[in-house]
LUMNUTOR-537072 format. One record per residue (C-alpha): y, x, z; residue in one letter. Coordinates in pm, 1 decimal, decimal comma. Each point is the difference from the previous one (the first is absolute). Layout:
% LUMNUTOR-537072
<site><y>Y</y><x>X</x><z>Z</z><rest>A</rest></site>
...
This chain:
% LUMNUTOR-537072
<site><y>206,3</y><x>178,8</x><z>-2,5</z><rest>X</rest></site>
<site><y>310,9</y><x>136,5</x><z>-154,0</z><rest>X</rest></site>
<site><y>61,3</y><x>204,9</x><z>-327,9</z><rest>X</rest></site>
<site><y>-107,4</y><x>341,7</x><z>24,8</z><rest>X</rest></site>
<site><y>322,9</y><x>111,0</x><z>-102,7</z><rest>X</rest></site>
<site><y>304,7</y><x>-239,2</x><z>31,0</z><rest>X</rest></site>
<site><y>33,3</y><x>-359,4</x><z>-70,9</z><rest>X</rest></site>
<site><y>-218,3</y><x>-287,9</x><z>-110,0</z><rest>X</rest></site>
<site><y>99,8</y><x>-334,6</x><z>-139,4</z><rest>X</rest></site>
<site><y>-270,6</y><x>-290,1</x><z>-56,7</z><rest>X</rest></site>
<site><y>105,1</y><x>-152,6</x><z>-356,2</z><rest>X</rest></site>
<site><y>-160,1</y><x>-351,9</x><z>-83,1</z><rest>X</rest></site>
<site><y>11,0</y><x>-49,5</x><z>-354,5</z><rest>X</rest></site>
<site><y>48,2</y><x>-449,7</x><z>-59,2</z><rest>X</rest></site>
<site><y>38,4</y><x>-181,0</x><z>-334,5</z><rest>X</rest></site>
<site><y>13,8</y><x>-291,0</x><z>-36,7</z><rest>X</rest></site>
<site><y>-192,4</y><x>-42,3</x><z>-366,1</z><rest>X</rest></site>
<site><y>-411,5</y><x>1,8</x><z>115,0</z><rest>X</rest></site>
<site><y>-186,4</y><x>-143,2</x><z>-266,9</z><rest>X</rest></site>
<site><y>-292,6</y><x>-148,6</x><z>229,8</z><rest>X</rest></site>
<site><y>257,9</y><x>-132,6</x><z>282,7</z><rest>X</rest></site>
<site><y>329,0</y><x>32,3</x><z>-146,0</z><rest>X</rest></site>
<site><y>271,7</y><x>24,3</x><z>329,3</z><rest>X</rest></site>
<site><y>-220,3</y><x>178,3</x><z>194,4</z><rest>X</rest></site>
<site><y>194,8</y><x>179,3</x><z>253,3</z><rest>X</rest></site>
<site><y>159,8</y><x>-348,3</x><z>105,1</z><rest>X</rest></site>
<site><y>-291,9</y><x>-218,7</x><z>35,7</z><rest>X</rest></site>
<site><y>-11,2</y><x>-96,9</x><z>360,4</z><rest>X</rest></site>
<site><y>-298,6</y><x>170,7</x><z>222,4</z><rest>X</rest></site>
<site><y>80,3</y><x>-227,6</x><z>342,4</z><rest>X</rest></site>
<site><y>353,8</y><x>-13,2</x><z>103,6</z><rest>X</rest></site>
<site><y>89,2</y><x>256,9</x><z>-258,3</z><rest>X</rest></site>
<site><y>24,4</y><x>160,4</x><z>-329,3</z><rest>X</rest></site>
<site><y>-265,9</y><x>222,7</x><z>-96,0</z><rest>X</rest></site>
<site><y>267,6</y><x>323,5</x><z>-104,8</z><rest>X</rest></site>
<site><y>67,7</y><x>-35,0</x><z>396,6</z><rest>X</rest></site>
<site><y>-331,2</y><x>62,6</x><z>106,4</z><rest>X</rest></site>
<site><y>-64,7</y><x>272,6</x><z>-204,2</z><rest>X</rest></site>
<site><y>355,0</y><x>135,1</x><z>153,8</z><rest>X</rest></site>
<site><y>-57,7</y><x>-88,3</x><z>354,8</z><rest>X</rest></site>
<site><y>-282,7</y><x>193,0</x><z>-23,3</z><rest>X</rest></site>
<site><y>102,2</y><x>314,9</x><z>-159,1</z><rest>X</rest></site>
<site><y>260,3</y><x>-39,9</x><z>277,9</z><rest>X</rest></site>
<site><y>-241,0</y><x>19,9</x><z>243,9</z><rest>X</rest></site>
<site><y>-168,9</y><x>319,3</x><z>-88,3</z><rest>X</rest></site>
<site><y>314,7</y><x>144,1</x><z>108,4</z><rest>X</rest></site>
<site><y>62,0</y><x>335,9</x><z>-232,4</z><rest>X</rest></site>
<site><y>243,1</y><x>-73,2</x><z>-192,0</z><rest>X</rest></site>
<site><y>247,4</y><x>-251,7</x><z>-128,9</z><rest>X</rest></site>
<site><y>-117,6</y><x>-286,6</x><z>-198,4</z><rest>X</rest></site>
<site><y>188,0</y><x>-118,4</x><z>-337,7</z><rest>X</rest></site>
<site><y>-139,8</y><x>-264,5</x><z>-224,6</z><rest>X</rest></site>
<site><y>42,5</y><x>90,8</x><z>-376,9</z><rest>X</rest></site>
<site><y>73,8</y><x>-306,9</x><z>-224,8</z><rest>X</rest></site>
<site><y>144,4</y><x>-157,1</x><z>-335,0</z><rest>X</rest></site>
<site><y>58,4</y><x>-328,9</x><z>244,5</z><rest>X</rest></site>
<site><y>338,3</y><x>-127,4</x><z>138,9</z><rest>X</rest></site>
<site><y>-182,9</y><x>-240,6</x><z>179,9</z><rest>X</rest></site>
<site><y>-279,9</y><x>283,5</x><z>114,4</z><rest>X</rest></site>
<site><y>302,8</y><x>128,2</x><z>147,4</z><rest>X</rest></site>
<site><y>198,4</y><x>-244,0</x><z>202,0</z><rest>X</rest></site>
<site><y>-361,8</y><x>-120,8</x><z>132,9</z><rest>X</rest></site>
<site><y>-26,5</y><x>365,4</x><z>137,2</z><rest>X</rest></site>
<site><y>379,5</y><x>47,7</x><z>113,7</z><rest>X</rest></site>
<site><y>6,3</y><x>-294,9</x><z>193,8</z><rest>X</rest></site>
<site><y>-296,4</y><x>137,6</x><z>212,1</z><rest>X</rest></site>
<site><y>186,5</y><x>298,3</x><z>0,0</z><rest>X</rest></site>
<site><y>-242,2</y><x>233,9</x><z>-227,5</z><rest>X</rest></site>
<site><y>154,1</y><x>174,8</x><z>-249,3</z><rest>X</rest></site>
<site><y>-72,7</y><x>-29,2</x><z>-401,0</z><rest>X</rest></site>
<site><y>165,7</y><x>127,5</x><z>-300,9</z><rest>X</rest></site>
<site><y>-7,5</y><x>-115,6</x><z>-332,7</z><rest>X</rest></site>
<site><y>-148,7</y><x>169,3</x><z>-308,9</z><rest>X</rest></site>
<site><y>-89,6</y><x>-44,8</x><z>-349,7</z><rest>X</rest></site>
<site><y>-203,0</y><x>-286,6</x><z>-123,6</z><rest>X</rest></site>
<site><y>-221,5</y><x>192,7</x><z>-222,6</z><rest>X</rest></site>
<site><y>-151,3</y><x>262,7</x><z>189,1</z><rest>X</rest></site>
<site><y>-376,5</y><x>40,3</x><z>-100,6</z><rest>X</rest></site>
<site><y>-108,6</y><x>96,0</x><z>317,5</z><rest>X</rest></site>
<site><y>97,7</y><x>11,2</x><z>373,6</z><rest>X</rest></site>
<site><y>27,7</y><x>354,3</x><z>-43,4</z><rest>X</rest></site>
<site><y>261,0</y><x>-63,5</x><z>-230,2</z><rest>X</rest></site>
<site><y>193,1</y><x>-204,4</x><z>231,7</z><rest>X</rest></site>
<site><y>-33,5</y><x>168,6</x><z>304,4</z><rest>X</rest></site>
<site><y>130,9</y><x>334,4</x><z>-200,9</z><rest>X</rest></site>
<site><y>317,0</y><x>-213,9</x><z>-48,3</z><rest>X</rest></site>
<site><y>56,9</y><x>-130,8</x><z>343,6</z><rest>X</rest></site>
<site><y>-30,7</y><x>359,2</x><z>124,6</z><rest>X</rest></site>
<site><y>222,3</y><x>153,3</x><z>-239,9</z><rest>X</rest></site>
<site><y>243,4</y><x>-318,6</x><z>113,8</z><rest>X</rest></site>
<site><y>-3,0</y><x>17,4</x><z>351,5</z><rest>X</rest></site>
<site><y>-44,5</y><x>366,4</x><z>63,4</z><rest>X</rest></site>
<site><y>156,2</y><x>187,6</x><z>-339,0</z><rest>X</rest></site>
<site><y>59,1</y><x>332,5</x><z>267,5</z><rest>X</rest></site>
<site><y>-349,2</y><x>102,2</x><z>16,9</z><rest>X</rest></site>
<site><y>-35,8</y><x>-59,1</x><z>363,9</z><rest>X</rest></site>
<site><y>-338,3</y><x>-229,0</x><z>26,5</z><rest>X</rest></site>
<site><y>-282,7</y><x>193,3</x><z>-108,9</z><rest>X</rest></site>
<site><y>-267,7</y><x>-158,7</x><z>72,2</z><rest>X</rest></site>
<site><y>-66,3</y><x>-371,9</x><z>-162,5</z><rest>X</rest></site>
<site><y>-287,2</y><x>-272,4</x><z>97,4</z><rest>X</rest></site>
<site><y>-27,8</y><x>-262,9</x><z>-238,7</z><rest>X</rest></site>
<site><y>-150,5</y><x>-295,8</x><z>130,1</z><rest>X</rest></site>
<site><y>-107,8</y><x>-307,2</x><z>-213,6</z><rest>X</rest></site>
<site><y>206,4</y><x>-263,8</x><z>74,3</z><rest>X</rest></site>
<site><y>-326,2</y><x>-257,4</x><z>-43,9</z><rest>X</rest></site>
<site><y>-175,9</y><x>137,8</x><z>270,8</z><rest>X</rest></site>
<site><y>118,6</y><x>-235,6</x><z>297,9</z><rest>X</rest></site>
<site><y>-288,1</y><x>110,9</x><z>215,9</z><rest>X</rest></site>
<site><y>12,8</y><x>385,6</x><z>-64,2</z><rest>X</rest></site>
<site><y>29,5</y><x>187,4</x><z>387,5</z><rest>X</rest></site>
<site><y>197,5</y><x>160,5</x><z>87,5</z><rest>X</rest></site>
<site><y>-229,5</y><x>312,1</x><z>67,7</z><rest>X</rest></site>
<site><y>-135,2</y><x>10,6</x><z>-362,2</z><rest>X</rest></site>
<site><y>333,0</y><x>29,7</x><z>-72,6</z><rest>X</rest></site>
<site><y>67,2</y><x>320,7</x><z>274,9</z><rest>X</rest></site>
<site><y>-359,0</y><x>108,9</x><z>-127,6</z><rest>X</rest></site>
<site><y>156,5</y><x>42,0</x><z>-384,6</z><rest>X</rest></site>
<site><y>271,3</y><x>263,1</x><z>91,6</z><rest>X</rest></site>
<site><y>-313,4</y><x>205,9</x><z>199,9</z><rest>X</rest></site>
<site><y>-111,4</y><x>261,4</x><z>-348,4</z><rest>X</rest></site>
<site><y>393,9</y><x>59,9</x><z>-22,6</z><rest>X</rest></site>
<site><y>-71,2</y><x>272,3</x><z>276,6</z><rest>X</rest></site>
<site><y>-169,7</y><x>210,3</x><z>-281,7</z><rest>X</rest></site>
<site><y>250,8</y><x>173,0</x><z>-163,1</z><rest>X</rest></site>
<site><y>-187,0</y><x>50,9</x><z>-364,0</z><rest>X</rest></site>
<site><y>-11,5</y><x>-416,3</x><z>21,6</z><rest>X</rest></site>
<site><y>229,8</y><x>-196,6</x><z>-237,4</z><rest>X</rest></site>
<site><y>-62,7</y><x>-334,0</x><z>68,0</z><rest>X</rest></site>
<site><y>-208,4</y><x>-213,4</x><z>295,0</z><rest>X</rest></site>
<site><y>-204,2</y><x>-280,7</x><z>-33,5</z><rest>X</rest></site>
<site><y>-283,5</y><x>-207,7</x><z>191,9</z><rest>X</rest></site>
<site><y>-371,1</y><x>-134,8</x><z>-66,1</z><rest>X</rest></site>
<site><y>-252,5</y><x>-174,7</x><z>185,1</z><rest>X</rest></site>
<site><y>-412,4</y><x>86,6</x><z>6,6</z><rest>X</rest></site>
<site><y>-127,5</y><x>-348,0</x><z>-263,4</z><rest>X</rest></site>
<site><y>-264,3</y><x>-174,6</x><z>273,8</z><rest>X</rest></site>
<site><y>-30,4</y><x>-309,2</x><z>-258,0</z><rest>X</rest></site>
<site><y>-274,9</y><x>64,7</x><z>-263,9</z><rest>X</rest></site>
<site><y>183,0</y><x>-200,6</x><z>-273,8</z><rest>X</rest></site>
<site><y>276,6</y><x>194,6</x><z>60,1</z><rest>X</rest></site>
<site><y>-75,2</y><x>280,6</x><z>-100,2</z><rest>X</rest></site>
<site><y>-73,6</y><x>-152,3</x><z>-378,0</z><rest>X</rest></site>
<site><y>291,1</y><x>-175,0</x><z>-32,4</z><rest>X</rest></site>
<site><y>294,1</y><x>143,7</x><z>-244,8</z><rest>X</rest></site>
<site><y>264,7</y><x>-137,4</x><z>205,4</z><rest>X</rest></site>
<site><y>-94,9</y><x>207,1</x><z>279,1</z><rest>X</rest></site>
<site><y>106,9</y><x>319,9</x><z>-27,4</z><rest>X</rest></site>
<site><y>-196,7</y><x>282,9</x><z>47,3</z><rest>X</rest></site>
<site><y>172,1</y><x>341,9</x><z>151,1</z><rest>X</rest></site>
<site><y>-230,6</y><x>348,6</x><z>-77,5</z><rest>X</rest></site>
<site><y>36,9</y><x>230,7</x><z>227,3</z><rest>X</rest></site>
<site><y>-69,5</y><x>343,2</x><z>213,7</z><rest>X</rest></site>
<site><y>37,0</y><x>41,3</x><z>327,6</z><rest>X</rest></site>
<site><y>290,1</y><x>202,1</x><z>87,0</z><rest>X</rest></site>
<site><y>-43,4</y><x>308,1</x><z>224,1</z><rest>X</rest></site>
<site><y>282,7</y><x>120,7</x><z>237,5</z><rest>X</rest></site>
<site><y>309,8</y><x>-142,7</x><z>124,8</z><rest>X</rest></site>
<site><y>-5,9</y><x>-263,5</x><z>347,0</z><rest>X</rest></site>
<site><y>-188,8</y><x>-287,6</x><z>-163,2</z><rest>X</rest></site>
<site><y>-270,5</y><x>115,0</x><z>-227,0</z><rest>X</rest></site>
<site><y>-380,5</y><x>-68,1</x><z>-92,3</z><rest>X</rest></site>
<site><y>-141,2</y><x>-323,1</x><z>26,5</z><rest>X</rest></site>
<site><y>357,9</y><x>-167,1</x><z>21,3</z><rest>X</rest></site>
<site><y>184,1</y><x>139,8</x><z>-311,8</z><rest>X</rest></site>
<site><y>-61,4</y><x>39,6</x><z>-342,5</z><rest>X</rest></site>
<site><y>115,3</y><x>205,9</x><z>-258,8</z><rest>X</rest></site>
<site><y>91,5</y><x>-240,9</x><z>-327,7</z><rest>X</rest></site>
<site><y>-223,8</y><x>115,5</x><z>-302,3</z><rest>X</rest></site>
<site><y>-22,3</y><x>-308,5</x><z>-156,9</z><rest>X</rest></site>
<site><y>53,8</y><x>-411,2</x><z>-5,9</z><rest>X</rest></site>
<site><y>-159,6</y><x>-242,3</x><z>-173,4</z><rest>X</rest></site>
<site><y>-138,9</y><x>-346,1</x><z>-47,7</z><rest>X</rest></site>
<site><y>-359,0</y><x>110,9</x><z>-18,4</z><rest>X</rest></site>
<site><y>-276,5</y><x>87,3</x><z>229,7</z><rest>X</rest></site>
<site><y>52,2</y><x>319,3</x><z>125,3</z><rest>X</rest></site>
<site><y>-55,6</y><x>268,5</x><z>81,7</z><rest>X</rest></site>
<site><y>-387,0</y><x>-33,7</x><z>-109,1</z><rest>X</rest></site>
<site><y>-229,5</y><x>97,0</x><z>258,2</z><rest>X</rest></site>
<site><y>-64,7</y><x>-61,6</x><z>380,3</z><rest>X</rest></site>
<site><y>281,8</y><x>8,1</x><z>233,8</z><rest>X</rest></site>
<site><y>300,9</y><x>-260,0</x><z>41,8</z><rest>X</rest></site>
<site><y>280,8</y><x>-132,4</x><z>-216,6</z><rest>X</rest></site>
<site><y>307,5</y><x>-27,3</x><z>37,0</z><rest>X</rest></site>
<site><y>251,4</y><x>-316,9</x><z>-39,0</z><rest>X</rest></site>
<site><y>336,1</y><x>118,2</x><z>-76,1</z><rest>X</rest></site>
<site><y>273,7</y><x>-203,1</x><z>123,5</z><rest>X</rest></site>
<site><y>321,1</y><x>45,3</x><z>-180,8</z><rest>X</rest></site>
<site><y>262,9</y><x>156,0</x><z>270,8</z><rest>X</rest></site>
<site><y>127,6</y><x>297,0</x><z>-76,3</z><rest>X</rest></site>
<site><y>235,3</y><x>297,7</x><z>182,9</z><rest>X</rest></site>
<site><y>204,6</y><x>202,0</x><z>-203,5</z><rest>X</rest></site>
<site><y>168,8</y><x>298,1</x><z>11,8</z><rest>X</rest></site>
<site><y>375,8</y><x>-38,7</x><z>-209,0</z><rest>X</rest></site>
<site><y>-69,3</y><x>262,5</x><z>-239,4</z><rest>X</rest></site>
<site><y>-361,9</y><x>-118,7</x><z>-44,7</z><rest>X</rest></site>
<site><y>184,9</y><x>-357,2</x><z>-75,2</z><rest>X</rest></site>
<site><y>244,5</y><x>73,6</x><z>-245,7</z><rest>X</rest></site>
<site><y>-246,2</y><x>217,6</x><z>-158,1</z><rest>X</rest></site>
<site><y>-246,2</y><x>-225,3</x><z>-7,0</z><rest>X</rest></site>
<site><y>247,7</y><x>-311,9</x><z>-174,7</z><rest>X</rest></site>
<site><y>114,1</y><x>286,9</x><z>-256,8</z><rest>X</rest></site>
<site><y>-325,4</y><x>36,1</x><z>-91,4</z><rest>X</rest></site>
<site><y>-133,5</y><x>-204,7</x><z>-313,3</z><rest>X</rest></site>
<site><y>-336,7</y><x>-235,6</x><z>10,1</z><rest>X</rest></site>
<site><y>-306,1</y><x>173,9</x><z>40,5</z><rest>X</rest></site>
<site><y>-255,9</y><x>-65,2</x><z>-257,6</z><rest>X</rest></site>
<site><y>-281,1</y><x>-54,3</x><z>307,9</z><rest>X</rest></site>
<site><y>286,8</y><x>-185,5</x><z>123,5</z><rest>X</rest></site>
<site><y>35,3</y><x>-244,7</x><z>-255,4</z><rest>X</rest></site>
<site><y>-379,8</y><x>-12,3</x><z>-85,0</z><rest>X</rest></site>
<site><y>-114,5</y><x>-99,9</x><z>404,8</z><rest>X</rest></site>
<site><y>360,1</y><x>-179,3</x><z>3,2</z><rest>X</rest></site>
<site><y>59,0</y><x>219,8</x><z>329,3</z><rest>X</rest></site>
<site><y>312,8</y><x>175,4</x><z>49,9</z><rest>X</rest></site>
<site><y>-98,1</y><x>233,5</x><z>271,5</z><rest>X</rest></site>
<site><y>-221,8</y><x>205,6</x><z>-265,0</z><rest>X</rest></site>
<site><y>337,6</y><x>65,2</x><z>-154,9</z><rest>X</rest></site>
<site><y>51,1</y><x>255,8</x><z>316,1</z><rest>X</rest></site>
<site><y>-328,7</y><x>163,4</x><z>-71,4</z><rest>X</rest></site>
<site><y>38,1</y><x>36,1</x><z>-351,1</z><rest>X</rest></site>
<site><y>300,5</y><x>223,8</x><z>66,8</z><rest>X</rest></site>
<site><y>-160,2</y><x>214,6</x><z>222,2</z><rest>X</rest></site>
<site><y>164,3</y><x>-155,6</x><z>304,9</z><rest>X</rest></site>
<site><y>-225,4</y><x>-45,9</x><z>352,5</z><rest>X</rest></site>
<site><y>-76,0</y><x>-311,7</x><z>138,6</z><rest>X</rest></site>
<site><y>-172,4</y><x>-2,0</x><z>394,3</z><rest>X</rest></site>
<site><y>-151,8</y><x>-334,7</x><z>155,2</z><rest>X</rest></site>
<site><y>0,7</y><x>-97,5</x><z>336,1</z><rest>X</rest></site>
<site><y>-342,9</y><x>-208,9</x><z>116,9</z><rest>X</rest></site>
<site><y>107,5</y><x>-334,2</x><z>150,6</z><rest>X</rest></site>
<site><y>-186,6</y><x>-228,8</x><z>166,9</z><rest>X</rest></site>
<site><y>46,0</y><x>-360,3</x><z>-166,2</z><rest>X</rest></site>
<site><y>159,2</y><x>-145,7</x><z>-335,0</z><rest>X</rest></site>
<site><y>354,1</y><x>-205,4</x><z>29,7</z><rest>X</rest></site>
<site><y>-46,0</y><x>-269,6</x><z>-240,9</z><rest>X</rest></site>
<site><y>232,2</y><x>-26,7</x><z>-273,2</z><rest>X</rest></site>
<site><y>130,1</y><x>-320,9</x><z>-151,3</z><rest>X</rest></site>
<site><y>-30,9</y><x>-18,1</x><z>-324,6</z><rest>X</rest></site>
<site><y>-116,6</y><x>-412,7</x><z>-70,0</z><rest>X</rest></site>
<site><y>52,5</y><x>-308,0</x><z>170,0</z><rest>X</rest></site>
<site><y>-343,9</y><x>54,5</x><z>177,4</z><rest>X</rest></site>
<site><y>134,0</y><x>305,6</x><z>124,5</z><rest>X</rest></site>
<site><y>258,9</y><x>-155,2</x><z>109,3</z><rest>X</rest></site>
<site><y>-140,3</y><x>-240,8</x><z>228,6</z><rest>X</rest></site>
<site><y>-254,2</y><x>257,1</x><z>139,5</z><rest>X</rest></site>
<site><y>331,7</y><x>191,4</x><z>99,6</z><rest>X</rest></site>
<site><y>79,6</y><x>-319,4</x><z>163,2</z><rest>X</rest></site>
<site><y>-293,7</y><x>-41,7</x><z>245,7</z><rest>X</rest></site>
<site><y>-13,0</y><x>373,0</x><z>61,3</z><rest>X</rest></site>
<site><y>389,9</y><x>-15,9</x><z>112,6</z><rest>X</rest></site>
<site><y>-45,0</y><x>-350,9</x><z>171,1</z><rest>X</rest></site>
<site><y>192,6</y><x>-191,5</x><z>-311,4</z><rest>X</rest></site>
């Protein structure tokens, strides 16, 4: 799927500073890094180009040598946002991409589908920004605070609507919506449109923002609209060591 207007670029944000499992994007996943998975894969959902954001030389001649292109940016960016807004603004400062997926670069596994799926709510004009969830099937999920939560609507209208996409009311790290019916999992990949970006990195923190530590609810605070597409599965994100090697027996490492 393309942009519905113009270009798309796939922007994966990479530091190198994780507290949990500090050089993350380098730690080797089988015969490679894990930066290149993430890239190969955003490579293979085949909308756009792919450029890895990062405050890394060595991020970068890992990438160039495979022939995937990075740039370099700040070292203290407080968010991926952040960074991707300055890769974008570098690599394209004549306005011509205007649509922007970023993709996490610690989700080696992440398919490349979910990642077509994101850019899907982008074909409703009133919609700022694009994200994606999955229905919680694991009890304990559902009560844990590092899962979060999306509240939603259903969305009415457009070519993909009902069951499959959600309107954005809400996130959180509780249990809800209260009630019968299913929850939602967010997963954090997100489609932009430019202004919606640069408006969004302009904007200050939130104060639901700071108090669920979640930046999307910075968006809603400022009245901006937020669609999700239903996916069918979780990527895993790396985050520990354990992670780590589960990323390794799911990608034959």
């Amino acid at each position: 799927m393309a942009s519905p207007a113009g270009r798309t670029v796939l922007i994966i944000p990479a530091r190198m500073q994780s507290t949990r499992l500090p050089g993350k994007p380098l730690a080797m996943i089988g015969d490679r890094p894990m930066i290149l998975h993430v890239a190969r894969r955003a490579k293979q959902a085949g909308i756009g180009e792919v450029v890895v954001a990062t405050d890394s030389p060595r991020i970068v001649e890992c990438l160039q040598a495979e022939g995937v292109r990075a740039v370099m940016t700040r070292d203290d960016h407080l968010s991926g946002s952040d960074r991707i807004a300055e890769a974008l603004a570098a690599i394209d400062g004549e306005g011509t991409i205007d649509t922007i997926i970023n993709v996490q670069g610690d989700i080696p596994a992440i398919e490349p589908e979910a990642i077509r799926k994101v850019v899907s709510p982008l074909d409703n004009p009133d919609v700022d920004i694009a994200t994606i969830a999955v229905e919680i099937t694991d009890e304990a999920e559902k009560t844990n605070p590092n899962i979060v939560k999306v509240v939603g609507t259903p969305c009415t209208g457009g070519n993909d609507s009902g069951e499959t996409r959600l309107r954005a009311l809400y996130f959180t790290r509780a249990t809800a919506p209260w009630g019968d019916g299913p929850l939602y999992h967010h997963i954090g990949l997100y489609a932009y449109r430019r202004a919606a970006l640069e408006r969004f990195v302009a904007l200050p923190p939130g104060h639901l923002e700071r108090r669920e530590s979640l930046e999307q609810l910075r968006a809603l605070e400022n009245g901006m609209r937020i669609d999700v597409a239903i996916v069918d599965s979780v990527p895993l994100g790396v985050d520990t060591p354990d992670d780590l090697e589960k990323a390794r027996r799911i990608l034959g490492g």
